[in-house]
FIRODREN-827557 format. One record per residue (C-alpha): residue number from 0; residue in one letter; x, y, z. Coordinates in pm, whole numbers, plus 50000, padded with zeros to 5 digits. Example, Ala and Ser with C-alpha at 12.3 -4.5 7.8 and 13.67 -1.06 7.14 Angstrom:
2
SITE; i; aa; x; y; z
SITE; 0; a; 51230; 49550; 50780
SITE; 1; s; 51367; 49894; 50714
REM end
This chain:
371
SITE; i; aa; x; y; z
SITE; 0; x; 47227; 48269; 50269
SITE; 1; x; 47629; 48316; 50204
SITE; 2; x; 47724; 48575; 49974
SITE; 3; x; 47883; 48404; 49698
SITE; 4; x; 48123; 48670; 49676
SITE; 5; x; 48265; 48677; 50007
SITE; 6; x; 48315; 48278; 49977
SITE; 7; x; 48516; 48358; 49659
SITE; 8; x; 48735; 48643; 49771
SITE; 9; x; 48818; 48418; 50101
SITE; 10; x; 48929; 48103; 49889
SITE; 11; x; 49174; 48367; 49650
SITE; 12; x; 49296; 48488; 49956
SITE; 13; x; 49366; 48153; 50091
SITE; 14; x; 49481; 48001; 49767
SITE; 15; x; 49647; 48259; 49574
SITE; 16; x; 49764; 48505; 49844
SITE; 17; x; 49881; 48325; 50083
SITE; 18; x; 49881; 48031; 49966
SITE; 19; x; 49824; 47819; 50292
SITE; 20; x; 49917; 47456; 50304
SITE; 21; x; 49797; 47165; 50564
SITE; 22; x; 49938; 47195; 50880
SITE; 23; x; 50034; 47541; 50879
SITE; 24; x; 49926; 47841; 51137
SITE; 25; x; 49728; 48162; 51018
SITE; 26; x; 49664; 48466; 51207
SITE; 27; x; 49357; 48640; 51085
SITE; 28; x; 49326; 48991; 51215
SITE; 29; x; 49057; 49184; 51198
SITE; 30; x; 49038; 49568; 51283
SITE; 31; x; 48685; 49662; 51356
SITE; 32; x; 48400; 49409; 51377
SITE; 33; x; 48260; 49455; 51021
SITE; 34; x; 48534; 49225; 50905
SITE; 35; x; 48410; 48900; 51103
SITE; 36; x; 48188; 48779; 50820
SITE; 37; x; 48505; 48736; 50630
SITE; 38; x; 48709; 48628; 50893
SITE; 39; x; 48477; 48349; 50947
SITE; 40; x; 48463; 48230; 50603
SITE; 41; x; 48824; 48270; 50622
SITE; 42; x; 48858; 48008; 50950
SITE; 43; x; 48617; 47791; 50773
SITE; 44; x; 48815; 47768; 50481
SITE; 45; x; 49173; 47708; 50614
SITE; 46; x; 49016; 47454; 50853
SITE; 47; x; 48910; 47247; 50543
SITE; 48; x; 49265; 47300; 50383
SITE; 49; x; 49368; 47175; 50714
SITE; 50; x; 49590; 47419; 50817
SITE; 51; x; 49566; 47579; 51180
SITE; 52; x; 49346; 47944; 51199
SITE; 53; x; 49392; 48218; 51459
SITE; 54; x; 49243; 48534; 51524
SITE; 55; x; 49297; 48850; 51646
SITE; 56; x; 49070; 49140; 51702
SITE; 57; x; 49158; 49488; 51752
SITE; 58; x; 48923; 49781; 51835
SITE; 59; x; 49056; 50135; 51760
SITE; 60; x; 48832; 50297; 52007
SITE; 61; x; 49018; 50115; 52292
SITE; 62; x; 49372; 50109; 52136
SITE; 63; x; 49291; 50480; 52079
SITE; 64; x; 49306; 50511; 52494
SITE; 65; x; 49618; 50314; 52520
SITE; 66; x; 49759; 50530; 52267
SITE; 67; x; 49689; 50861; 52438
SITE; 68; x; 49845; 50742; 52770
SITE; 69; x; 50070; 50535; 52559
SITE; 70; x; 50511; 50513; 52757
SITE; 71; x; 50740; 50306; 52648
SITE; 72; x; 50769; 50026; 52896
SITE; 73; x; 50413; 49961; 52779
SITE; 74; x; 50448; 49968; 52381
SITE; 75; x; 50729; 49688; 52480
SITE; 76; x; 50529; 49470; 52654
SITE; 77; x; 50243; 49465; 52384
SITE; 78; x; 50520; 49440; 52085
SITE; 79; x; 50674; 49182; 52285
SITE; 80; x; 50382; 48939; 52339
SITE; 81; x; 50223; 49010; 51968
SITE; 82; x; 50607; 48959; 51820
SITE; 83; x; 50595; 48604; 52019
SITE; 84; x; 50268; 48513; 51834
SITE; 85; x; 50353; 48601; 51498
SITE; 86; x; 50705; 48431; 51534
SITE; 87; x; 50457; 48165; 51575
SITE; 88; x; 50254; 48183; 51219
SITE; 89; x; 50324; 48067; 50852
SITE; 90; x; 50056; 48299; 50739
SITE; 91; x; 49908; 48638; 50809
SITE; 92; x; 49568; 48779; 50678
SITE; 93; x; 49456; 49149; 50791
SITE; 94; x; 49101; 49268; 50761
SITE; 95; x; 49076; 49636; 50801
SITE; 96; x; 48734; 49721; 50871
SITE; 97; x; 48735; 50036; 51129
SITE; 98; x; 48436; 50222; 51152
SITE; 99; x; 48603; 50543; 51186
SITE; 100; x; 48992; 50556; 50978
SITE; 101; x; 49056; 50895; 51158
SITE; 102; x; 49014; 50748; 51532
SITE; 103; x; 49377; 50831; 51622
SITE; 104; x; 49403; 51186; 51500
SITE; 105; x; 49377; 51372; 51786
SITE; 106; x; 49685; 51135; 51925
SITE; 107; x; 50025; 51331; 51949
SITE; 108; x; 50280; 51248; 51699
SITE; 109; x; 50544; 51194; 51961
SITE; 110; x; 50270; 50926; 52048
SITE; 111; x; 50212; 50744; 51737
SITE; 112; x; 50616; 50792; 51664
SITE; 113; x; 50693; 50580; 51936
SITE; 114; x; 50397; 50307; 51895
SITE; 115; x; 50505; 50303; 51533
SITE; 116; x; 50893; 50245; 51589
SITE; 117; x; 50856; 50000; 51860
SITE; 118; x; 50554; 49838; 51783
SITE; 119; x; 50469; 49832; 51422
SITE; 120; x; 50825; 49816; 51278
SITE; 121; x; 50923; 49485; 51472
SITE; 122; x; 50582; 49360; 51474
SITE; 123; x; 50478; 49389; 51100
SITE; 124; x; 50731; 49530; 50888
SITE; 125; x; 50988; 49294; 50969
SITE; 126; x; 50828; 49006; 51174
SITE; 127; x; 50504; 49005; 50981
SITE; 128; x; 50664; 49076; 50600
SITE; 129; x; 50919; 48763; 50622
SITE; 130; x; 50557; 48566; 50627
SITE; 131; x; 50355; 48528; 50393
SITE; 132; x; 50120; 48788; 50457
SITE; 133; x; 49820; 48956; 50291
SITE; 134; x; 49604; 49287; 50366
SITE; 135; x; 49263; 49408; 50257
SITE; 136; x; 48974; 49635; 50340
SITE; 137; x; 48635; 49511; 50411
SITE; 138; x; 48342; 49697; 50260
SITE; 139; x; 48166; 49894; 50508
SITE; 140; x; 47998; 50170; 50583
SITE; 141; x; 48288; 50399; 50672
SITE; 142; x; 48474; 50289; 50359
SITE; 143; x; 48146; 50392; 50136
SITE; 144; x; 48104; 50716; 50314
SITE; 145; x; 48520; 50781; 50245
SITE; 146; x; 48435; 50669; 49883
SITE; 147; x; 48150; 50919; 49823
SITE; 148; x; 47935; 50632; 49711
SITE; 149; x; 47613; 50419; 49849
SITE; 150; x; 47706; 50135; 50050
SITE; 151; x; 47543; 49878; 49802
SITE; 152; x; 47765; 50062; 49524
SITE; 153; x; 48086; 50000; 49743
SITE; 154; x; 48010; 49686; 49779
SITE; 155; x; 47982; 49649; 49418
SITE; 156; x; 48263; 49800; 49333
SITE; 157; x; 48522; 49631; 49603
SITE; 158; x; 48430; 49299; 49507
SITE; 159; x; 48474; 49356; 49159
SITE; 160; x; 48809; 49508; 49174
SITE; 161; x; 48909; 49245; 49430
SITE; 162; x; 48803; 48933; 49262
SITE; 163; x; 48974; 49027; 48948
SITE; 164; x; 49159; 48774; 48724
SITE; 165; x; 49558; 48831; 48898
SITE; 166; x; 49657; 48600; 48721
SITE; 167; x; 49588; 48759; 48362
SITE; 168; x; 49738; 49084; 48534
SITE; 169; x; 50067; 48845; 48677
SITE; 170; x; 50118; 48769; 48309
SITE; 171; x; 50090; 49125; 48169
SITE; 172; x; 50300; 49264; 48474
SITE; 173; x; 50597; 49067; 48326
SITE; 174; x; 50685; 49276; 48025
SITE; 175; x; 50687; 49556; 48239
SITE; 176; x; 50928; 49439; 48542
SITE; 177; x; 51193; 49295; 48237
SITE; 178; x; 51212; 49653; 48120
SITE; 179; x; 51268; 49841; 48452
SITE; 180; x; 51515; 49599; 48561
SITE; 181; x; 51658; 49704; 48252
SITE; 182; x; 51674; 50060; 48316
SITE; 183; x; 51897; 50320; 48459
SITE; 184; x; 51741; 50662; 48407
SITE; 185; x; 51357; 50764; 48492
SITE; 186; x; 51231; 51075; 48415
SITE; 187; x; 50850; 51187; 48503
SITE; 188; x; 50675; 51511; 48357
SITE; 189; x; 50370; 51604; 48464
SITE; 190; x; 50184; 51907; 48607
SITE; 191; x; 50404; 52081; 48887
SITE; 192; x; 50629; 51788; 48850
SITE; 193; x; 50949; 51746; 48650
SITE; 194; x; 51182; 51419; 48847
SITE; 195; x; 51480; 51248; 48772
SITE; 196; x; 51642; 50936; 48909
SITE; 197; x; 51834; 50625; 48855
SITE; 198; x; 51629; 50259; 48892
SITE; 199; x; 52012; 50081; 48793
SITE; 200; x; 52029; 49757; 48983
SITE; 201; x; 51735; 49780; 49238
SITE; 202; x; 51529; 49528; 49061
SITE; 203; x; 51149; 49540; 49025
SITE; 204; x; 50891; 49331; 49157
SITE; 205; x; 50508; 49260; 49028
SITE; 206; x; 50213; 49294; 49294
SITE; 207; x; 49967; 49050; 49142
SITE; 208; x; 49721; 48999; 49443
SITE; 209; x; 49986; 48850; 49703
SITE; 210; x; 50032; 49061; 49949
SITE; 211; x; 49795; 49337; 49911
SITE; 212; x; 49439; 49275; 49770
SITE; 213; x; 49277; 49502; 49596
SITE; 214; x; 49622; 49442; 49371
SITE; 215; x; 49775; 49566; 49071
SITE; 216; x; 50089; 49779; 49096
SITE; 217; x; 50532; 49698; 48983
SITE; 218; x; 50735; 49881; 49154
SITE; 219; x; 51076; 49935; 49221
SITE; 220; x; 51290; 50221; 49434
SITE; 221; x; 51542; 50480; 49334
SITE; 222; x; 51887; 50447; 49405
SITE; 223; x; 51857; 50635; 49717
SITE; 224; x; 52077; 51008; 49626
SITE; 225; x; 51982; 50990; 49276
SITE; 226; x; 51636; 51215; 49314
SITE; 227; x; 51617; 51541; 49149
SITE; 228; x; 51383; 51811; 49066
SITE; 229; x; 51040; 51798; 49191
SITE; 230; x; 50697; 51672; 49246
SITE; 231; x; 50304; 51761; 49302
SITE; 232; x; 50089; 51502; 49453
SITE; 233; x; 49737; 51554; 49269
SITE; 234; x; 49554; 51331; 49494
SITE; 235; x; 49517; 51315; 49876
SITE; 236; x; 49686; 51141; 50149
SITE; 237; x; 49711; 51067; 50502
SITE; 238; x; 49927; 50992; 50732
SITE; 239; x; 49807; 50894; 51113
SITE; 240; x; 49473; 51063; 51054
SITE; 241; x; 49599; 51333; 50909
SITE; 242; x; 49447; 51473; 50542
SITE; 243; x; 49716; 51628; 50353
SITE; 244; x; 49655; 51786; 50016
SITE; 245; x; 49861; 51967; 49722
SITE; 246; x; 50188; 51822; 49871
SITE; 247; x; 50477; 51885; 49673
SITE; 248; x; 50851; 51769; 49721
SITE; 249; x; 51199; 51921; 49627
SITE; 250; x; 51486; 51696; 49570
SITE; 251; x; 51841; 51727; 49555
SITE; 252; x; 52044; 51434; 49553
SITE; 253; x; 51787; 51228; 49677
SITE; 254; x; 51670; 51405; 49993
SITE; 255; x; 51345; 51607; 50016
SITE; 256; x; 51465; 51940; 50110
SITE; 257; x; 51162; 52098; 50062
SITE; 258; x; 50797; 51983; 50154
SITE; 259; x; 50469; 52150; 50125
SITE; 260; x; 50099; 52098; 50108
SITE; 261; x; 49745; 52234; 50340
SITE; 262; x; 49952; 52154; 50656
SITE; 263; x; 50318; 52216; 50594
SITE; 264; x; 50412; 52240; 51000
SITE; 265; x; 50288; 51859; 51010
SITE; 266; x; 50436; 51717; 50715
SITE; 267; x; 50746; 51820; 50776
SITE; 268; x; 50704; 51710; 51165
SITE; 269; x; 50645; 51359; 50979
SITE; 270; x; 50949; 51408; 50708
SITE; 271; x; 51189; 51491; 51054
SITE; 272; x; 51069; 51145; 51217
SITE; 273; x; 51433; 51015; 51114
SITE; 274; x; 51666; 51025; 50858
SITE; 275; x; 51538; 50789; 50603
SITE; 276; x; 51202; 50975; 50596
SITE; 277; x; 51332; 51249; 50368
SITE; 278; x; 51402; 50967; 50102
SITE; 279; x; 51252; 50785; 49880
SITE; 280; x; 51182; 50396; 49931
SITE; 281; x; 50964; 50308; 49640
SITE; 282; x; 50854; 50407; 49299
SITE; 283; x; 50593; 50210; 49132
SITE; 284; x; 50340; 50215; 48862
SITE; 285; x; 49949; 50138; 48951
SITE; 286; x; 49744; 49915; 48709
SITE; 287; x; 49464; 49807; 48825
SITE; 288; x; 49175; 49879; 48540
SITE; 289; x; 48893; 49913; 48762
SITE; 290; x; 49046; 50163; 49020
SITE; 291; x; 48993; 50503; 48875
SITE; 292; x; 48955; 50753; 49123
SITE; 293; x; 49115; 50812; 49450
SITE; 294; x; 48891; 50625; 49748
SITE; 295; x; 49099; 50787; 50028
SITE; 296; x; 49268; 50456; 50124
SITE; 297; x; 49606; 50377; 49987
SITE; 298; x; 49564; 50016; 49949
SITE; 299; x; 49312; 50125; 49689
SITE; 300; x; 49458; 50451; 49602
SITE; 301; x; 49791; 50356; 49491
SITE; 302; x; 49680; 50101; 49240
SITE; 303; x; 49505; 50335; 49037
SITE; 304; x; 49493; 50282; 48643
SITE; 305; x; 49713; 50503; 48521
SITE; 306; x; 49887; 50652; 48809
SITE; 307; x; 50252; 50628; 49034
SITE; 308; x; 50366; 50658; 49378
SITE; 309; x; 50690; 50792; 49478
SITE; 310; x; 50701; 50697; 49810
SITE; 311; x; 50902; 50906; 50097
SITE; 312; x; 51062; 50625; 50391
SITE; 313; x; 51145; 50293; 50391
SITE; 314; x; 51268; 50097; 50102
SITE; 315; x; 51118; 49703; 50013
SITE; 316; x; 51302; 49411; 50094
SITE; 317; x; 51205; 49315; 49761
SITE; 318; x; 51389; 49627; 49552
SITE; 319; x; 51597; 49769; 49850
SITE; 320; x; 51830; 50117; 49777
SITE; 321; x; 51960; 50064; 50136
SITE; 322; x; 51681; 50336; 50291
SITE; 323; x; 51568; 50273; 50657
SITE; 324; x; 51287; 50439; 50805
SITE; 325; x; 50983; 50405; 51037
SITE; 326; x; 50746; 50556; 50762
SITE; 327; x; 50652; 50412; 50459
SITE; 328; x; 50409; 50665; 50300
SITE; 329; x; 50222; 50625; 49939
SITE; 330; x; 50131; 50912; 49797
SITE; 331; x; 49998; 50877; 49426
SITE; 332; x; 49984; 51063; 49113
SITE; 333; x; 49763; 51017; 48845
SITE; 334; x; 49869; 51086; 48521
SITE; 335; x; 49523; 51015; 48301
SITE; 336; x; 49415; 51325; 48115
SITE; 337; x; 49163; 51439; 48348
SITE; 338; x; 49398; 51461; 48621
SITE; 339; x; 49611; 51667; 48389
SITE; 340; x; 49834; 51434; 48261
SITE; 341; x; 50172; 51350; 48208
SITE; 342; x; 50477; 51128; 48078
SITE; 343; x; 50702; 50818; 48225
SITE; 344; x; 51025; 50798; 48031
SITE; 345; x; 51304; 50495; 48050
SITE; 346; x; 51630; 50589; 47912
SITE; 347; x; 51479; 50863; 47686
SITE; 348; x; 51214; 50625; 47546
SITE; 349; x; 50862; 50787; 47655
SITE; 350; x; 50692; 50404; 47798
SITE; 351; x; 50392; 50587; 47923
SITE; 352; x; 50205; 50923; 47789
SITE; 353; x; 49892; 51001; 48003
SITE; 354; x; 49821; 50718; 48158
SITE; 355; x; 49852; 50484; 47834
SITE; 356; x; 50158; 50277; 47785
SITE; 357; x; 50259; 50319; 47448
SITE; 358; x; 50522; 50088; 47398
SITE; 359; x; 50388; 49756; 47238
SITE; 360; x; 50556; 49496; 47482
SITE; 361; x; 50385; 49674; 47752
SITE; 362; x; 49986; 49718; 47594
SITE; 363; x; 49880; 49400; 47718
SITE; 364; x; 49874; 49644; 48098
SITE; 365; x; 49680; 49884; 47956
SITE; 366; x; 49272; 49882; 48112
SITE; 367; x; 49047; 49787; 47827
SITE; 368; x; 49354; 49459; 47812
SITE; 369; x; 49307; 49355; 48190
SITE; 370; x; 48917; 49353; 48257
REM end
């Protein structure tokens, strides 16, 4: 028998996400093979829409091996031949569903440097984004295991947070992205973490279960050498593999100038990657009301209720302060109470005081509004 749910989440993705039309080509992707019950509901689906469905799968146990051996000739040749197919696609869907998220650890950072700049940036970030494009997990066993929870209870849990009502959140979201692209000055108080920094003229966008499902996050960027002051990361991140914890950054005029956490040596191997890297390429504010704890995956992570990430690399097309880099790394904050608090401030008007947005225009955003 079809789980109900699955049939649902592959018709929002189809419909609202991506919003595929007849005639057009999708690529569903699928990393691991836990995804294929979706991806098959997924081909199903945009078959009956009549659009055109391709796949790709990708094992990380192989790609792990080309990795390790990986030159440059070679990365090329792949980006090269993937770049061709995507030129090729209206739509993209990507179903992450590895059994093991830390596979490529052990792979040098020279390595994954190169396989990121040459493969990944072309590929993706610019081929890929100027689609329309969506990315989610898929609930399996690895994911409940990073989660700390049964696998029936993931389950649970995933669906519900990504079969929400976006369009309830779209609405709410609106209040919100009127006010930032109102703003010049942002400052953020919280434990270990006093921040500074201009939002003038960058616009802010609304993630409303587009291009990222689970959803629920606006977000904007700095203007790139405003940053000052600094910042504690209370939850953890990673970055290739890599678990970092208690990371904290020092700005001055936008640059990181000094970075910190359980592995200083590699952070700051990731932070010299190139220029950009030691600047900031996003801010945004996460939403979603039933993501309350950090999973260990930052498409969850980074919508958490009550939280912000202030993210080090790249900036978005969408709210672009000019900054160009081959990373693009989320790292959240959470600001509820038991995560010790803290306060967002717009133009010396507090907006948001422990997680709670306290200015009426922006309540509707609050959790006990959006479930």
């Amino acid at each position: 028998m079809k789980d109900k749910r699955i049939e649902k989440l592959a018709n929002n993705l189809l419909t609202h996400s991506v919003r595929l039309q007849k005639n057009e080509n999708i690529l569903i992707e699928v990393i691991g093979e836990d995804g294929i019950l979706l991806a098959k509901e997924l081909m199903r689906q945009a078959s009956k829409i009549g659009a055109r469905p391709f796949f790709n799968i990708i094992n990380y146990e192989l790609e792990k091996i080309m990795l390790e051996n990986l030159t440059e000739d070679q990365i090329k040749v792949y980006a090269k031949h993937d770049l061709v197919r995507m030129k090729d696609m209206d739509a993209y869907i990507g179903i992450r569903a590895s059994t093991n998220t830390a596979e490529f650890v052990d792979i040098p950072s020279e390595k994954m440097n190169l396989y990121n700049s040459l493969y990944t940036d072309p590929v993706h970030f610019e081929e890929r984004c100027s689609k329309k494009w969506c990315i989610l997990r898929y609930p399996n066993y690895s994911m409940a295991q990073m989660s700390n929870m049964s696998t029936e209870k993931f389950e649970d849990f995933f669906f519900k947070v990504c079969n929400l009502d976006y369009s309830k959140m779209s609405k709410a979201m609106d209040a919100l992205v009127e006010l930032m692209n109102k703003t010049d000055k942002v400052h953020i108080i919280g434990n270990g973490t006093d921040l500074n920094f201009s939002i003038k003229g960058i616009g802010a966008e609304k993630c409303m279960g587009e291009s990222n499902i689970p959803d629920g996050e606006v977000f904007t960027a700095p203007v790139k050498n405003s940053v000052n002051g600094y910042i504690t990361y209370n939850t953890e991140t990673r970055y290739n593999g890599i678990r970092f914890n208690n990371v904290r950054f020092e700005f001055e005029d936008g640059k990181i100038v000094k970075a910190t956490s359980n592995d200083t040596n590699e952070i700051n191997k990731i932070l010299d990657i190139d220029e950009g890297a030691r600047y900031i390429g996003e801010f945004a504010i996460g939403v979603n009301p039933y993501i309350e704890l950090p999973v260990g995956d930052t498409l969850f992570d980074e919508k958490i209720k009550g939280s912000f990430h202030f993210t080090p690399g790249g900036a978005i097309e969408e709210a672009d302060n000019g900054n160009r880099s081959s990373i693009h790394w989320d790292i959240v904050n959470i600001q509820r109470p038991e995560f010790g608090g803290g306060e967002i401030w717009f133009d010396n008007v507090l907006i948001r005081k422990d997680g709670i947005f306290v200015l009426k225009e922006l309540e509707a955003l609050n959790p006990e509004n959006l479930v």
